[in-house]
Structure formats: structure tokens, C-alpha cells
ROSE-4610 file (N, C-alpha, C; in Angstrom, 1 decimal, always signed):
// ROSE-4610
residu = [X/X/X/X/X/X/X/X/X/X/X/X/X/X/X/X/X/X/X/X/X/X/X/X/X/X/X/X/X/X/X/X/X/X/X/X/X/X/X/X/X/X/X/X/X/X/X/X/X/X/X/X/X/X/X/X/X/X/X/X/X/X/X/X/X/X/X/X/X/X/X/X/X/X/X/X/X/X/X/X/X/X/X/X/X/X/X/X/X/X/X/X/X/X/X/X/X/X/X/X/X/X/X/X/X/X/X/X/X/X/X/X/X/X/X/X/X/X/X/X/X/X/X/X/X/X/X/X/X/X/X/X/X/X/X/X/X/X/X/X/X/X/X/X/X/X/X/X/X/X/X/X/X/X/X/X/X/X/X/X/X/X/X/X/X/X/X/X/X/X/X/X/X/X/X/X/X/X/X/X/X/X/X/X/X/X/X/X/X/X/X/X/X/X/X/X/X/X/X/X/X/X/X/X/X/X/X/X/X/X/X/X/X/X/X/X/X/X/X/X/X/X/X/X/X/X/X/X/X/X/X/X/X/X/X/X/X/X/X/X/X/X/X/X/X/X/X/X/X/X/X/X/X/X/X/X/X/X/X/X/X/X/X/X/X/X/X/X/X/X/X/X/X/X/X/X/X/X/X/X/X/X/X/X/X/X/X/X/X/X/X/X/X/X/X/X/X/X/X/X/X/X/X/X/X/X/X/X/X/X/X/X/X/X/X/X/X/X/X/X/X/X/X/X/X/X/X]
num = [1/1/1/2/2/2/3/3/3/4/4/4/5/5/5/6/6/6/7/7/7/8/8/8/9/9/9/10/10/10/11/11/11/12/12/12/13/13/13/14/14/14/15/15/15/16/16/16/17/17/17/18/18/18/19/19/19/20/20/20/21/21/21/22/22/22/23/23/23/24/24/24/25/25/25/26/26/26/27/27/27/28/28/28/29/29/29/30/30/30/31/31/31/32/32/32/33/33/33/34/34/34/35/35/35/36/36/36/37/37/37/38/38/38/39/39/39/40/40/40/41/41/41/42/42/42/43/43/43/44/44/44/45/45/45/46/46/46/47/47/47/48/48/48/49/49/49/50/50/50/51/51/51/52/52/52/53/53/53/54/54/54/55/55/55/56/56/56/57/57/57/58/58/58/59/59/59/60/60/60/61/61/61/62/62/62/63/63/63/64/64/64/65/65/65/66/66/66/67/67/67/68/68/68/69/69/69/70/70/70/71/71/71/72/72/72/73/73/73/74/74/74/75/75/75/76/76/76/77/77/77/78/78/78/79/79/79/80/80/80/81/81/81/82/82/82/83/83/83/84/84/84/85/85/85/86/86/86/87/87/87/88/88/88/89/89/89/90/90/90/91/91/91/92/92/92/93/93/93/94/94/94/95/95/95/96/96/96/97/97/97/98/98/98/99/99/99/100/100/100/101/101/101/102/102/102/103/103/103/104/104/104/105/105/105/106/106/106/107/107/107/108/108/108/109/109/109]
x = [+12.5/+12.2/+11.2/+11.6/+10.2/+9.8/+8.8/+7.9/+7.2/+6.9/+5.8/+4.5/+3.8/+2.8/+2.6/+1.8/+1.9/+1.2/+0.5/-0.2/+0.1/+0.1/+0.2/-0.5/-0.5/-1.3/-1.4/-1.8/-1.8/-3.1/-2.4/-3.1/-2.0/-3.2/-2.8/-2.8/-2.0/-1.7/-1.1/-2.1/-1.6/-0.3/+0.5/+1.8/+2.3/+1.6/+1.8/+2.0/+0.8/+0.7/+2.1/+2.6/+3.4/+4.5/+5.4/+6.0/+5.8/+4.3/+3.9/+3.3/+2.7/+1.9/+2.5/+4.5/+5.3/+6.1/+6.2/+6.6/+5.6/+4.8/+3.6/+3.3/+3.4/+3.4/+4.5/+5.5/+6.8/+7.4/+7.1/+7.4/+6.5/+4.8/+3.9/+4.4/+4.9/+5.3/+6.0/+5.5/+6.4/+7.5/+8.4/+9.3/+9.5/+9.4/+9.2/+10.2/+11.0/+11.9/+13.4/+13.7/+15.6/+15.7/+16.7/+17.0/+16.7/+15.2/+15.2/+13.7/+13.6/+12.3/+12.0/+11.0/+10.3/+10.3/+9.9/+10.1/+8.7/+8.9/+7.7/+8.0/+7.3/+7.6/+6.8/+6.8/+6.7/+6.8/+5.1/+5.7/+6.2/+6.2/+6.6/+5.0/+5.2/+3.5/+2.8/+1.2/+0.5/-0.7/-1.9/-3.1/-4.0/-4.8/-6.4/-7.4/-8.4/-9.8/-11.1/-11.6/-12.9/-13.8/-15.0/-16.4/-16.9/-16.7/-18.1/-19.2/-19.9/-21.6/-22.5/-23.6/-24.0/-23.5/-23.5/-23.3/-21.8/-21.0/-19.3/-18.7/-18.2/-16.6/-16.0/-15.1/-13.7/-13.0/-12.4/-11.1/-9.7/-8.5/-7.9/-6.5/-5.7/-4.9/-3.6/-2.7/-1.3/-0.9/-0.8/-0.8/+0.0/+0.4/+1.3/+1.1/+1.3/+1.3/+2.2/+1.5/+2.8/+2.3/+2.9/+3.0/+4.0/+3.5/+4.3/+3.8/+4.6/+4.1/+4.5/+2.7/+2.9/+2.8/+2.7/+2.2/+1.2/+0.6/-0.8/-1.4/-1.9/-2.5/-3.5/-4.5/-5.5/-6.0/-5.2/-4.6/-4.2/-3.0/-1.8/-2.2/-3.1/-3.7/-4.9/-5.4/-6.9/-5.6/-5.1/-4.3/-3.7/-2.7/-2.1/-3.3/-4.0/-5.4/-6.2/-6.1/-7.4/-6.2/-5.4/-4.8/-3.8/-3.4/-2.1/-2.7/-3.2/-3.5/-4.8/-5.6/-6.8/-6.5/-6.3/-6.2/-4.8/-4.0/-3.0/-3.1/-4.0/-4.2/-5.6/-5.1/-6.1/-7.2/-7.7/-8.9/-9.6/-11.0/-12.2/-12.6/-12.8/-12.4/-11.1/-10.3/-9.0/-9.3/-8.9/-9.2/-8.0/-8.2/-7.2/-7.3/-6.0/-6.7/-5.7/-5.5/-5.3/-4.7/-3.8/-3.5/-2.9/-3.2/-2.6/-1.3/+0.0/+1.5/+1.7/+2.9/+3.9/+5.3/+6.2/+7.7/+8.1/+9.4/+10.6/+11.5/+11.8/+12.7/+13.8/+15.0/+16.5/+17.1/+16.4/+17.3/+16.6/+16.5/+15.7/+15.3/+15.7/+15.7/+14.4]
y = [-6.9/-6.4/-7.3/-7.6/-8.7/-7.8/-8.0/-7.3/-8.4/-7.9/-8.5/-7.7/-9.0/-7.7/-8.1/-7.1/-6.5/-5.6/-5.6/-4.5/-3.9/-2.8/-1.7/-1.5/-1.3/-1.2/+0.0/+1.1/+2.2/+2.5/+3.0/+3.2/+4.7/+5.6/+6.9/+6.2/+6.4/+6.3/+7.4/+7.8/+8.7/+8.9/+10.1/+10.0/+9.5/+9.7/+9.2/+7.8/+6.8/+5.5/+4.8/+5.7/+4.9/+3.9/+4.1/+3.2/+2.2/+2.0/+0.4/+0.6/+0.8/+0.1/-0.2/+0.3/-0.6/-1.3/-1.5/-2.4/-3.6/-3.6/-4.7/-5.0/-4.3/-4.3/-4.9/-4.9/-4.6/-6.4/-7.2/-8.3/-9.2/-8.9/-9.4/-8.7/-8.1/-7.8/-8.7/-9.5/-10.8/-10.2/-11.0/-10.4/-11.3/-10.7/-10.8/-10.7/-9.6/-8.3/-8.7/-9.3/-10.0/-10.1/-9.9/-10.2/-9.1/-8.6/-7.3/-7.8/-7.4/-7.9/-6.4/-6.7/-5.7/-3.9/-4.0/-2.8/-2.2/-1.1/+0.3/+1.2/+2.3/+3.5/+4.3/+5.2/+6.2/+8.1/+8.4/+9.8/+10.9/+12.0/+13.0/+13.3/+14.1/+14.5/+15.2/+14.7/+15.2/+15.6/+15.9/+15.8/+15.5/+14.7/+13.9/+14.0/+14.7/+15.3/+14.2/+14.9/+13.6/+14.5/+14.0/+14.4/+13.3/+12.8/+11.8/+12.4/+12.0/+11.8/+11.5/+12.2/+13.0/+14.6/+14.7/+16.3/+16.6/+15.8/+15.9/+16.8/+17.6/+18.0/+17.8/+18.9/+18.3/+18.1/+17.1/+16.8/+16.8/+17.3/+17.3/+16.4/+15.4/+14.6/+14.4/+14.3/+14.3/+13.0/+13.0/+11.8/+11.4/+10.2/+9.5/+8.5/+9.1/+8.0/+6.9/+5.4/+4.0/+3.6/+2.9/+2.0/+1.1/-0.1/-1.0/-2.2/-2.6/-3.8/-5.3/-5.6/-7.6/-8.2/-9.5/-9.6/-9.8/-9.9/-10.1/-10.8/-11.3/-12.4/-12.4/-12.6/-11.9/-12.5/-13.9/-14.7/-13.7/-13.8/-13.0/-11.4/-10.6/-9.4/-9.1/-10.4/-10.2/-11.1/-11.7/-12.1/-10.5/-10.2/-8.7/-8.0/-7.8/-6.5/-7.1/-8.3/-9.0/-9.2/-9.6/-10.0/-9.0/-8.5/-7.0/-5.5/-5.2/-3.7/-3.6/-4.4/-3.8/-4.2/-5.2/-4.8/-4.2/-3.8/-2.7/-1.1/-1.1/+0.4/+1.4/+2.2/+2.6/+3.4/+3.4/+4.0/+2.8/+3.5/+2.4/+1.5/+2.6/+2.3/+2.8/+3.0/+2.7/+2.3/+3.4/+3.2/+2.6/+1.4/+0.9/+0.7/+1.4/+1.3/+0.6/-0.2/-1.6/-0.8/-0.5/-0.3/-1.6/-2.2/-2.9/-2.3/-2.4/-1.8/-3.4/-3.2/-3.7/-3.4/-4.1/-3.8/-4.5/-3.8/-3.7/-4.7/-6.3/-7.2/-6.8/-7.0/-6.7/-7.7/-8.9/-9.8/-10.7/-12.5/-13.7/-14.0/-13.1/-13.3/-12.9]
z = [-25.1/-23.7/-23.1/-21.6/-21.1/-20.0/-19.6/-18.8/-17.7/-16.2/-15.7/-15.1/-15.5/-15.0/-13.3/-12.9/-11.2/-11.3/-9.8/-9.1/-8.0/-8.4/-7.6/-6.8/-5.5/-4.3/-4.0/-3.2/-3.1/-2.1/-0.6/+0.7/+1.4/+1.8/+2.7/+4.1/+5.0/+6.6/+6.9/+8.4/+9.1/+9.5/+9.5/+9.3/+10.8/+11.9/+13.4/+12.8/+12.3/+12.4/+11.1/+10.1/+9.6/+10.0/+10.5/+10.8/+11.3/+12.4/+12.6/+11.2/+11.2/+9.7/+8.4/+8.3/+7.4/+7.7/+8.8/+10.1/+9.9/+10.0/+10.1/+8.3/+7.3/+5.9/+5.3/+5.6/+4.7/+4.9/+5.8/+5.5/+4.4/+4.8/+3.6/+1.9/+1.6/+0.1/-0.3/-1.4/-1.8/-2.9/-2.4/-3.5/-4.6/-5.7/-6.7/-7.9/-7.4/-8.8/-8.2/-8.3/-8.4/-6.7/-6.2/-4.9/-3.3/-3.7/-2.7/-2.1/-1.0/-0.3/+0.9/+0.8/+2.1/+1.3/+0.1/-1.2/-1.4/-0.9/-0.7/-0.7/-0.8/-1.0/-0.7/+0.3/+1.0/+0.5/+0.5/+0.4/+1.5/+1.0/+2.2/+2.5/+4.0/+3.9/+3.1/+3.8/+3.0/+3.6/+3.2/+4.3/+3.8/+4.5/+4.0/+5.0/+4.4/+4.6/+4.5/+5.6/+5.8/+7.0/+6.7/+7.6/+7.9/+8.7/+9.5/+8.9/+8.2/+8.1/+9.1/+9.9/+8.6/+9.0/+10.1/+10.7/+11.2/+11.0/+12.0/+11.3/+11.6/+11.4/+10.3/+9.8/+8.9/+9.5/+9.6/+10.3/+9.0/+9.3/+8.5/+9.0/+8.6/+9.3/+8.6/+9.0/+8.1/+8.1/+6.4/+6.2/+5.0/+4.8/+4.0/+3.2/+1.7/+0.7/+0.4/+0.8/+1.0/-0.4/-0.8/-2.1/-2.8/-3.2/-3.2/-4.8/-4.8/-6.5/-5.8/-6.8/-6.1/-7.0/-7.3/-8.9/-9.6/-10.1/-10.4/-10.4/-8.9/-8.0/-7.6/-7.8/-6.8/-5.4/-5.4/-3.4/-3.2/-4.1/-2.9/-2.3/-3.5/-3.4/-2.3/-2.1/-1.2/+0.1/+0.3/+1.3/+2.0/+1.3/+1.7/+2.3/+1.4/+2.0/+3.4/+3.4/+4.5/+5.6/+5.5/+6.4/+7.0/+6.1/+6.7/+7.0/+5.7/+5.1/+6.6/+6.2/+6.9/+8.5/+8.8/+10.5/+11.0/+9.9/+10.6/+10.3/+9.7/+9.2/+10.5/+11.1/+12.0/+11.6/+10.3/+9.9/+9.8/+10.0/+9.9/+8.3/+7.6/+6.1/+5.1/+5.3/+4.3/+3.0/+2.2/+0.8/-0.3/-0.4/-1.2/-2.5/-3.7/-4.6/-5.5/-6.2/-7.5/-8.4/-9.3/-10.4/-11.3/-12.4/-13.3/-14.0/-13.7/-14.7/-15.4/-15.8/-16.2/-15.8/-15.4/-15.1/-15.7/-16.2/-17.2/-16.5/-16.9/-16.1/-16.8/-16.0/-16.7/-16.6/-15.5/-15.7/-15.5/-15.3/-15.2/-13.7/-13.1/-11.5/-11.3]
């Protein structure tokens, strides 16, 4: 069995702002895994909670989990984040979080 390794990216977007923000996302995903490009994945809604500090509000917002695999680069990883993730995403701070996998190749492609 051959394996590559890859990171997993993983960012919440308001469910209004998704579609620009995989629209503006989905070309930067390099492809990597045989002949498919612009490869993410999208949950159904959800909701994400937050207070402005120090005295604001809960605001509660509907929102959607995107996620996608690049390879374990860390250009290509701080390129995507600096260049795509963060000035297309309409929150101030956007929490982006890294996982290290492995994927299962089936074929040399």
C-alpha cells in the first residue's frame, strides 16, 4: 500500500459567504490525487458562536464547514492561507486549523 502524506485544512464560513469564498478557494487547491482539481468539501449547516470582548453580545451565525487536502508543503500551505483563505474569508480572525493524514494512492497518478 503507498500512501501520501497531506494536510488537511479546515475553516468555518458563514453560510451567506460560502459560495464566494469556494469560488475564490477552489481554484488555489493544487491538485494532487489523479486527474481532479478544485476538490473540497462542504458541510451542511451549522452554527458558530462568538462574543466580541470585552462586553458584546453572543452573536450566533450559520455557518459551514469547507475542507480540503494539499500536500505537505508548508509554501504551498502558508501561500493558500495568506493569499486565498484570509482575504476571502469575511471574519476578522478565521480559525484555520492543519491536520497531518495520510491518503491511500490507488494509482501512480
Amino acid at each position: 500500500m503507498k500512501t501520501l502524506k497531506s494536510i488537511r485544512i479546515i475553516v468555518f464560513v458563514p453560510e451567506d459567504e460560502l459560495e464566494p469564498f469556494i469560488k475564490a478557494l477552489a481554484p488555489a487547491i493544487p491538485s494532487f490525487l489523479g486527474n481532479y482539481d478544485h476538490v473540497c468539501w462542504h458541510s451542511e449547516k451549522g452554527t458558530e458562536q462568538s462574543r466580541k470582548m470585552p462586553d458584546g453580545t453572543i452573536k450566533k451565525t450559520p455557518c459551514r464547514k469547507v475542507e480540503f487536502s494539499c500536500p505537505d508543503d508548508r509554501e504551498i500551505i502558508q501561500q493558500i492561507i495568506n493569499d486565498t483563505i484570509i482575504p476571502n474569508h469575511p471574519w476578522e480572525e478565521p480559525v484555520i486549523t492543519l491536520t497531518r493524514q495520510e491518503i491511500v494512492k490507488h494509482s501512480d497518478s
